[in-house]
N, C-alpha and C positions, 0 to 999 in steps of 0.2 A: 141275159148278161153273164159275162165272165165273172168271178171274184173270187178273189182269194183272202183267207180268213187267216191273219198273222196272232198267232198265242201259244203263249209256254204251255198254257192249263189246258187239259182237253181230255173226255174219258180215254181208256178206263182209270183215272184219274180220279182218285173219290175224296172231292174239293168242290165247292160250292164255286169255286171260280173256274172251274170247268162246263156245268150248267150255260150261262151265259150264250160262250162259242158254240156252244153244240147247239141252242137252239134254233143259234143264227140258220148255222148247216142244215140242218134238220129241215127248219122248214122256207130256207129260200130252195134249195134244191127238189122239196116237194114242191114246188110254184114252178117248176120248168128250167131253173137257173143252175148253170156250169157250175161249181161252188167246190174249193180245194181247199184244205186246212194246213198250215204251214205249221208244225210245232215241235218243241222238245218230243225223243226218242221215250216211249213208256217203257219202266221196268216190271216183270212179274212182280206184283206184290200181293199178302194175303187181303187186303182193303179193300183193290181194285174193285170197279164196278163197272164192266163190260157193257157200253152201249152200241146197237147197229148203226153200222156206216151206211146206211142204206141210202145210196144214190148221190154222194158224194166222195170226194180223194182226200187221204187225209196224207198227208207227206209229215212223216216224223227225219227230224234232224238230230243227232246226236251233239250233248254238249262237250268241247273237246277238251280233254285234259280232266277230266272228271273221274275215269277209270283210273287215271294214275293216282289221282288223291285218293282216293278209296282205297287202292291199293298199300299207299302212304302210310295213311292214318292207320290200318289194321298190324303195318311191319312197328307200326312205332309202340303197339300192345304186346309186341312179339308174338303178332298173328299172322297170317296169310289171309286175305282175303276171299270169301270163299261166296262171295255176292257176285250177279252177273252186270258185266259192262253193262254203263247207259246214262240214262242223261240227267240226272239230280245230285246234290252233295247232300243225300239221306243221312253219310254215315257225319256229317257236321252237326247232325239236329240228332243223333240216337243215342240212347242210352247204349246200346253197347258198348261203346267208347267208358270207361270209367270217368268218375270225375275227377281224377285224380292225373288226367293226362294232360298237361299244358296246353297243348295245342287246342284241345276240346276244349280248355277253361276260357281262352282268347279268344275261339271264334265265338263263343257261347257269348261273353262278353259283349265283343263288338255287335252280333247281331240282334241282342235283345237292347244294348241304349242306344244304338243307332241307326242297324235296320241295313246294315253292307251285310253282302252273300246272303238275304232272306227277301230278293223278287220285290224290294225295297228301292233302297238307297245305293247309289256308284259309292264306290265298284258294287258290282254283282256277275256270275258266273255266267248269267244268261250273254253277258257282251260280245264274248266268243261265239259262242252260239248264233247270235243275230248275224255275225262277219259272214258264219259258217252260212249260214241260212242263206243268205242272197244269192252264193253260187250256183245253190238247189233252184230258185227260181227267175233269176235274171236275165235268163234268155226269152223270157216270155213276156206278152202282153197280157193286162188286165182290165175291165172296163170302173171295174171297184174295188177296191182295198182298203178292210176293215182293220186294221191291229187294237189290240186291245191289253190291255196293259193296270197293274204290274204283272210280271217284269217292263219296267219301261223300256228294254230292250228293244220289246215287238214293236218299239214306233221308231226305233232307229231303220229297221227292216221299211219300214211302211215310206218314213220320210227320202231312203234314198230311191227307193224305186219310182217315186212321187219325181224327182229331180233329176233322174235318170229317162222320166217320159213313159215308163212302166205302165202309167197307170192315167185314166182321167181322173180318178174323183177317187179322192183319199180322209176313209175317217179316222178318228184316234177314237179312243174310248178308254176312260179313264175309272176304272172299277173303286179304286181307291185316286186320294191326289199323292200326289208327284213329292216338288219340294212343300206343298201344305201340308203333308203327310202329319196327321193327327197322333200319332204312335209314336216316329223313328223320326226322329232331327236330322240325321245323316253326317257325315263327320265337317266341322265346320271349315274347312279348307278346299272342301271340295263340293260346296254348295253353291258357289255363283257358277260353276262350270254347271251343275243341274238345272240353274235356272236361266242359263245360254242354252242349253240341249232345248229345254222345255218351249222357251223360247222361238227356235227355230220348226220345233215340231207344231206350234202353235200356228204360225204364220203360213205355212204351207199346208196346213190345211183343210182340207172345203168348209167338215164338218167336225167339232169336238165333242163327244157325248161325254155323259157320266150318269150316277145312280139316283141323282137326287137332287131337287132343284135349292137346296140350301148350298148344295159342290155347287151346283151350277152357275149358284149367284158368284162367288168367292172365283172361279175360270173364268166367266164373263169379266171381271176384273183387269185379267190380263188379254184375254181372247176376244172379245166384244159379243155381237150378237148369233157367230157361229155357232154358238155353246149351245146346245141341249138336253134333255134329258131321255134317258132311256132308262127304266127299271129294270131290276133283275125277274122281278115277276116270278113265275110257277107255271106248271108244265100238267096242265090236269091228263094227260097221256102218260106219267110217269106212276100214276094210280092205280093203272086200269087193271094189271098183272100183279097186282098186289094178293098173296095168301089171305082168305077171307079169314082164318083161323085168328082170335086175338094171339098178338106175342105176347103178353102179360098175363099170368093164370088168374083164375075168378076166384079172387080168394077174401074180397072186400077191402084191401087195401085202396087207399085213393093216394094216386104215382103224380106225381107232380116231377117231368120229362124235361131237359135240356140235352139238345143235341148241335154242335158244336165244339168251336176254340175257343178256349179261355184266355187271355194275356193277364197276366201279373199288375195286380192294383188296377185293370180297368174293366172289365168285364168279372165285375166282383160278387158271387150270391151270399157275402156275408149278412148284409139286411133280410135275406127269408131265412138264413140260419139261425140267428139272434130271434126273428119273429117264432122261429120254433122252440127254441130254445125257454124264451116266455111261456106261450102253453106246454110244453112239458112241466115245467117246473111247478103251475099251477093245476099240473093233472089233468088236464082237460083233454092228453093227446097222448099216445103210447107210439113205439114203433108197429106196431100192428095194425094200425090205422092208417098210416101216413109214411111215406117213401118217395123220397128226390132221391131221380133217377138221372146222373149222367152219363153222358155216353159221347165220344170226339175225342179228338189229338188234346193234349193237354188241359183237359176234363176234369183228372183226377180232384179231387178238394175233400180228401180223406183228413192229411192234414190240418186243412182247416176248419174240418168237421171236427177234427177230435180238440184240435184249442177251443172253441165254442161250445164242446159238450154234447153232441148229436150224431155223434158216429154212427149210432144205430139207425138214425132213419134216413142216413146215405148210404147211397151204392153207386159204384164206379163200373160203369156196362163198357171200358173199352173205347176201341175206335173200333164201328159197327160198318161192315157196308151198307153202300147206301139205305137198300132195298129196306133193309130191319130196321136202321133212321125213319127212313117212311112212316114203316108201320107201327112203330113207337110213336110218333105222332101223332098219330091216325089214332091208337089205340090210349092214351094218357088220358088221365083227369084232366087235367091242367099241363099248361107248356111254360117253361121260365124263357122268358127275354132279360138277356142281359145286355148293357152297353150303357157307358158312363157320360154326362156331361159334364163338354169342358170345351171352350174354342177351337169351333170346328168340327165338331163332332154330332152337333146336332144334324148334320146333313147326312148318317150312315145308316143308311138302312141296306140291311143285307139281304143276301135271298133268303137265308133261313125263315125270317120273318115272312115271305109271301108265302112259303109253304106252309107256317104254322098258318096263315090268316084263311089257307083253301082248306085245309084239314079240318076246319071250323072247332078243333079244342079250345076252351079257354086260356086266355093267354094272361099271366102273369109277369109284368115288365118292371121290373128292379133295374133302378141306377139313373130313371130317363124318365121324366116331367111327360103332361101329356101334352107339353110347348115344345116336344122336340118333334123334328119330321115321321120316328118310327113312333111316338106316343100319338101325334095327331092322327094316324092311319089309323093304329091298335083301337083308339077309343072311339073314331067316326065312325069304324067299320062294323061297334059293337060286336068285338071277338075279344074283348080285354079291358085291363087298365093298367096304369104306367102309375107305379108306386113310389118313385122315387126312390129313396134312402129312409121312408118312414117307416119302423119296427113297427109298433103299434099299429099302425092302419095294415098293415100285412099281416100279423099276428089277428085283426080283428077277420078279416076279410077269411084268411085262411079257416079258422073256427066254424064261418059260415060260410062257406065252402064244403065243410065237411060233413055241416047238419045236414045241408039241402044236399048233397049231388052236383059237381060245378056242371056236370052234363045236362042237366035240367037246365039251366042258364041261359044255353047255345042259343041266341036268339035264330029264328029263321031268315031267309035271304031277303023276305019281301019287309023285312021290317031294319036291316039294312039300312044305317044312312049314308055308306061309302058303298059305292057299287067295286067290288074288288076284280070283276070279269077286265077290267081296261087294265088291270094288270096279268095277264096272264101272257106266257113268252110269246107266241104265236102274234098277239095284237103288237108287242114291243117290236118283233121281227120285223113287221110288216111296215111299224111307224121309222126303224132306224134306215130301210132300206128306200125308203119315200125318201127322209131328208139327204142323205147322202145321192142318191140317184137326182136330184132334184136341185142340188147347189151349184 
């Protein structure tokens, strides 16, 4: 079969919402399938994380009007820009911009209460892009077309080629939702235009996926029984090159690892801060013993280690390429799962979480009951447990953790009550390409 794969995210892209697309490529194109990747233009950046194109096309589109802002934004510091053209508004999300520049305070503003210009909420910069996109591939036919989305853009690209006759059998794939978006409201004047877009993209077509059958129940809602699920799942090929060398020196400390984004008030490690905070104070824990270790785009929680009192047994590793994400995984005492509930949210389980659950570290899950979708998994699959906001049962837990070894713990696979191999990307490839070939 023909197909073409519509998405902003895609390596060297070092974004968990990259994963996804690439696995699709990866391994429909290793099954004998024609397979093209439509997406935003990548910029050299130090993060990157170069994966092989091997045996697929990948067509990068440039976002237009993006070089000029960049350009903008640096004349208005009285800089010159000295970044190279291409397709993201990096310099909208950087610190290099002072805080003190208006423009950075507004967009900053707009995009963290409502999620415009952040692959979010209309407007977003991706819209241009999608216009641009079409003329890259609309002379052509396709026998599948995946978009996958945020940016909801990629299903503006998917829907008209769909009504254009482009295409027989057209999915959407919804990573996060739309206007349910659990985070960003979106600005309230321009919300029933998102849920006429959605709408329309709904209706046309075949197939709708998403991460999690708790989305899945809440789109069957407006979509009916198209809706499916596809996990984000893990890539045990993403392993195999891994430096056998631990990344962490042998020095007895026990690292308790989050690798990830953080967002403001929801993906919060104040409750394993405060739990440390308690055995410190009753002596039972030094920094010499015990180290959380972050590492990801807005990570940092120095800050909030030093309101709490614990700066010493935080450390901030950065935004890591992937490769050394891996192996800090691989290499941790323990892994922190963070994510909040609250309507709608129970349904988010990320890829992070399949990686932690193959790396078989023990997993410590602050913010989330083990009644949410990523707690039900973490505790069937006996690789964890979902602590909630309880200090005390994390302060207890951690203590003995530290007597015993959380590595001792690691239950083996045959003793397993969630078999986690049906989540691995390969099996999701293979299940997303069934339903959509098949509708």
């Amino acid at each position: 079969m023909k197909i073409l794969i519509v998405t902003a995210y895609f390596p060297p892209q070092n974004s968990i919402a990259s994963l996804r697309p690439y696995s699709w490529a990866k391994y429909w194109s290793r099954w004998g399938h024609d397979v093209t990747v439509l997406t935003t233009l990548k910029l050299p950046h130090p993060s990157n994380s170069p994966m092989p194109y091997t045996g697929f096309r990948v067509l990068e589109v440039p976002v237009p009007g993006v070089s000029a802002i960049r350009s903008a934004l640096r004349k208005l510091d009285g800089r010159e820009s000295s970044l190279p053209v291409g397709g993201d508004l990096a310099p909208l999300q950087s610190s290099s911009l002072p805080s003190s520049n208006p423009l950075r305070r507004l967009t900053t503003t707009l995009r963290l209460r409502y999620g415009i210009f952040a692959s979010c909420r209309m407007p977003d910069h991706h819209d241009l892009w999608a216009l641009r996109s079409l003329l890259a591939v609309s002379a052509q036919k396709w026998d599948v077309i995946i978009s996958t989305g945020g940016p909801y853009s990629t299903h503006l690209v998917g829907y008209i080629l769909k009504r254009r006759g482009n295409t027989g059998r057209w999915g959407v794939d919804w990573r996060d939702l739309w206007t349910d978006n659990h985070i960003y409201p979106g600005l309230p004047l321009v919300r029933m235009v998102e849920r006429y877009a959605e709408h329309k993209f709904h209706q046309h077509a075949d197939v709708i996926t998403t991460i999690s059958e708790p989305l899945a129940a809440k789109l069957r809602l407006k979509a009916g029984n198209k809706v499916k699920v596809i996990y984000n799942g893990f890539d045990p090929e993403d392993y195999e090159n891994l430096p056998v060398a631990r990344i962490f020196p042998e020095d007895g400390v026990f690292r308790i690892v989050y690798t990830g984004t953080l967002y403001p008030g929801k993906r919060d490690p104040t409750p394993l801060l405060r739990a440390i905070k308690i055995l410190d104070e009753q002596g039972k824990i030094s920094p010499r013993q015990l180290q959380v270790v972050m590492a990801g785009a807005n990570a940092d929680v120095s800050d909030m280690a030093q309101r709490e009192g614990v700066s010493a047994y935080v450390h901030y590793a950065g935004f890591v390429p992937r490769q050394d994400a891996l192996r800090m995984q691989r290499d941790a005492d323990a892994l922190l799962f963070l994510e909040f509930e609250a309507p709608g949210v129970e349904g988010i389980l990320t890829g992070k979480l399949f990686e932690y659950l193959f790396v078989q570290t023990p997993i410590i899950a602050v913010g989330i009951s083990k009644d949410s979708a990523a707690g039900q998994i973490i505790e069937n699959s006996g690789r964890g447990r979902a602590y909630g906001k309880d200090i005390q049962k994390l302060a207890d837990e951690l203590l003995q953790m530290l007597k015993t070894g959380a590595r001792s713990q690691r239950e083996q696979p045959g003793e397993l009550h969630l078999d986690i191999r049906q989540f691995s990307r390969a099996a999701q490839a293979e299940r997303l390409l069934a339903l959509v070939s098949s509708a």
